[in-house]
C-alpha positions as CSV (number, residue, x, y, z in Angstrom):
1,X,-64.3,0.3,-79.8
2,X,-68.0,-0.2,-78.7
3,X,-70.7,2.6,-79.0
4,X,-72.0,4.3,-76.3
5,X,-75.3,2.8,-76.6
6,X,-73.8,-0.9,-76.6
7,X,-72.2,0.0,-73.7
8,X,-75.7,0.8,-72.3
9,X,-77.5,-1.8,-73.6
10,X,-74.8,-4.1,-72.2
11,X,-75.0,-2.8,-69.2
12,X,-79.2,-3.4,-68.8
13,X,-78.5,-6.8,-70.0
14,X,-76.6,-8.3,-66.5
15,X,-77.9,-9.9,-64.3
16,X,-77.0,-7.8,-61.3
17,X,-78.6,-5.3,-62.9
18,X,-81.9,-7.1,-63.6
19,X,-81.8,-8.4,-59.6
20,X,-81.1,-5.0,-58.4
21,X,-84.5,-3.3,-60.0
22,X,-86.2,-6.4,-58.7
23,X,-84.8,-5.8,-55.1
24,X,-85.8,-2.7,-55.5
25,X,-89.6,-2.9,-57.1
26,X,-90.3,-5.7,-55.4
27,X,-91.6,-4.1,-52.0
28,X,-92.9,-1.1,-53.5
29,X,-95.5,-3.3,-55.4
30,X,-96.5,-5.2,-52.7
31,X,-96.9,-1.7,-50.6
32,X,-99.0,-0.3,-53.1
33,X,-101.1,-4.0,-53.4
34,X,-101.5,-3.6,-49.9
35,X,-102.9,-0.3,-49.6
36,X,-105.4,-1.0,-52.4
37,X,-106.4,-4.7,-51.4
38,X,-109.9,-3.7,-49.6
39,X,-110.7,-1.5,-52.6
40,X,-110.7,-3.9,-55.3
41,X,-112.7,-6.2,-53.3
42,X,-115.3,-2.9,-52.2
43,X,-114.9,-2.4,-56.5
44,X,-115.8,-6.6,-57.3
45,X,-118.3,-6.6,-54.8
46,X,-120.5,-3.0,-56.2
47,X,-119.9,-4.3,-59.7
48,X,-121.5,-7.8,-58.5
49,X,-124.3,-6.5,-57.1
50,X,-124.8,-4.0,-60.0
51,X,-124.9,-7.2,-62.5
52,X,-127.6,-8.6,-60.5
53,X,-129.5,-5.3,-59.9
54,X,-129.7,-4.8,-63.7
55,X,-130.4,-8.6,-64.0
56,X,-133.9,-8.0,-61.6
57,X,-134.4,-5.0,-63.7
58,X,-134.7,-6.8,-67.0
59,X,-136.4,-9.8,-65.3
60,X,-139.2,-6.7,-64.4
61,X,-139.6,-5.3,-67.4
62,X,-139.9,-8.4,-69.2
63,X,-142.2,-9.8,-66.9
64,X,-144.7,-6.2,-67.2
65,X,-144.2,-5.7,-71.1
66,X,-145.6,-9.7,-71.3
67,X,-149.0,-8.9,-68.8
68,X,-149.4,-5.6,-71.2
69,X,-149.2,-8.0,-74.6
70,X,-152.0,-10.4,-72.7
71,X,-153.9,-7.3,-71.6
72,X,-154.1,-6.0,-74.9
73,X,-154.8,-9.4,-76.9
74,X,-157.8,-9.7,-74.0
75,X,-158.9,-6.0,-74.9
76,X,-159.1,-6.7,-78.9
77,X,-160.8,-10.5,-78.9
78,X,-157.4,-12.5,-79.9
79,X,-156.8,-13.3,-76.3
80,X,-156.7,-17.4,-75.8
81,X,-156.3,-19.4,-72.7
């Protein structure tokens, strides 16, 4: 005589069960992909433009913390062209 939780775990283990669930999940994944489609591209798209925002940023700062070095070499007689 087989447990009750054979039984169960026999019965997860078909096939028709296994095709069932997929019948079943199978368009209610795709509805929820289709509803969120445009946002994950709005999402890519912000964090894309964020990257190179930040990039510009850096490039900036970089670029004005090198004039300040020059400025202040110039300013205490080390300054060579």
């Amino acid at each position: 005589m087989k447990l009750i939780r054979d039984k169960i775990i026999d019965f997860f283990k078909t096939e028709d069960l296994k095709q069932s669930i997929n019948v079943i999940i199978k368009p209610i994944s795709v509805y929820i992909y289709d509803e969120i489609y445009i946002y994950l591209w709005c999402f890519c798209i912000y964090h894309i433009f964020q990257i190179f925002t930040i990039m510009l940023i850096i490039y900036l700062l970089l670029k004005i913390l090198n004039q300040n070095k020059n400025v202040h070499k110039y300013y205490n007689g080390n300054y060579e062209i």
